[in-house]
N, C-alpha and C positions, 0 to 999 in steps of 0.2 A: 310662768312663761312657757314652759314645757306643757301645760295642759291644754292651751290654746293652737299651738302648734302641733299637738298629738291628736286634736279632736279635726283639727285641717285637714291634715291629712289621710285620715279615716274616712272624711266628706268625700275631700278628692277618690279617693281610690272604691268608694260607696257608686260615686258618679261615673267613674270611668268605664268600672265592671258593670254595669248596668247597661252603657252603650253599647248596639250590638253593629257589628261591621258587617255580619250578613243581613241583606234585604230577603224580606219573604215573598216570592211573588206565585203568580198563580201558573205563567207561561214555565212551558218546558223548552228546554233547547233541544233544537231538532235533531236529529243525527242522520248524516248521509248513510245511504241504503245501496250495497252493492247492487247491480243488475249487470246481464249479459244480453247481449244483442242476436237474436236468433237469426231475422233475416230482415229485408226490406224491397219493396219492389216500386213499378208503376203502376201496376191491371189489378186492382183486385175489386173491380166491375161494382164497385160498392160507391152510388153517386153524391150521398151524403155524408159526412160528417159526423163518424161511430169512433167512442171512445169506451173499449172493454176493458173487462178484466173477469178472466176465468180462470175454474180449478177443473178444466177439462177438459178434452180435444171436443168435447158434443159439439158446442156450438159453432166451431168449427167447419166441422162436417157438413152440417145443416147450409153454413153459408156459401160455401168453398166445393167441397167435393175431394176427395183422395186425392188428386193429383196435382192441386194447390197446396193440400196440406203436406204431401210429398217433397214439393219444391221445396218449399219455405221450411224443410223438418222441424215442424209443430211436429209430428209423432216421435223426436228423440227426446220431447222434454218429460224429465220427471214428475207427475201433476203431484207425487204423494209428497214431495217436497218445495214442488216452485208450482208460482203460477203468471200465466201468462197476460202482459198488456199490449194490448194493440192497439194501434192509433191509426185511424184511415181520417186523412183529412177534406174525403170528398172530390169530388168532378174536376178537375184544371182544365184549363183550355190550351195546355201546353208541356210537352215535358221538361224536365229538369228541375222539378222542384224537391226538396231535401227537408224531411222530419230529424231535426237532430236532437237528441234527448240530453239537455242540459243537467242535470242532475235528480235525484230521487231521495226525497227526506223522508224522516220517521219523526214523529212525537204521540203522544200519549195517545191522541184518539183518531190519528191519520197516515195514511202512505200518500205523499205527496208529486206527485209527475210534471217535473217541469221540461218544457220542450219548445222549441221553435220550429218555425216552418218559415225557410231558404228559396225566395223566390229565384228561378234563373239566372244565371245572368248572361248576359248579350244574348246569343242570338240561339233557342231552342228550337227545337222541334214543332210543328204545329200539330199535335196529335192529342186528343182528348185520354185524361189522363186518368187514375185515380191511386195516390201514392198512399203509402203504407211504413209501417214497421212494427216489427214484434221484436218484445224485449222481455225477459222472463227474471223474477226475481222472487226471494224466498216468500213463503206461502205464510198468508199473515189472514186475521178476521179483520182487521181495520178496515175502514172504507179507502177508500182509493180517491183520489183528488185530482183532479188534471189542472193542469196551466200553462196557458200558449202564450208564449211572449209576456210573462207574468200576471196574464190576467184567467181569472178564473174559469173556467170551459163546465155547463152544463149539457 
């Protein structure tokens, strides 16, 4: 009677140890990514729809001129430790529109940018626009990912 009962429970505990309560999978959980918001404007004479990320004030320069990059202190950032993303959403036909940087993840092979764009509301300015933000966050090889409104931005 004992030997039927000793071989059970052997089964059992053979079966139980075998099941495993962690699943394997392949996705990483993401982890939010500090960032700091440098500046943000209306003018930055750029009509289309640029989504950077640099480790240097050059390109900058090149677009802007010293006394953009002044305003907006793009020259107080660290580039040997941060590097800078900028989101110019292109030409408006009006001001008061608002880049707000909803969050910034990390997982294995990406730096992720998520962000919306706030249209007006009531009654704006009627002045041709082109709004912006720079936000600077620590310096990584990853590629860099954008997403407006959660959908993917090439």
């Amino acid at each position: 009677m004992k030997t039927p009962l000793l071989i059970s429970s052997l089964l059992l505990m053979i079966l139980f140890s075998s099941c495993s309560t962690s699943s394997k999978t392949n996705t990483s959980v993401p982890k939010t990514r500090n960032f700091e918001e440098i500046s943000h404007g209306d003018f930055s004479n750029l009509r289309e729809r640029v989504l950077l990320v640099s480790n240097s004030i050059d390109v900058y320069e090149e677009k802007h001129g010293a006394s953009f990059i002044q305003k907006n202190k793009l020259d107080e950032i660290d580039f040997s430790k941060n590097m800078l993303i900028a989101i110019y959403i292109g030409e408006r036909s009006s001001g008061g529109y608002q880049i707000i940087i909803d969050k910034i993840e990390e997982d294995k092979e990406h730096i992720k940018v998520y962000y919306s764009v706030k249209a007006p509301d009531g009654i704006a300015t009627t002045v041709m626009t082109q709004p912006y933000r720079f936000i600077q966050t620590s310096k990584s090889i990853k590629s860099v990912l954008f997403y407006e409104d959660g959908k993917e931005m090439r």
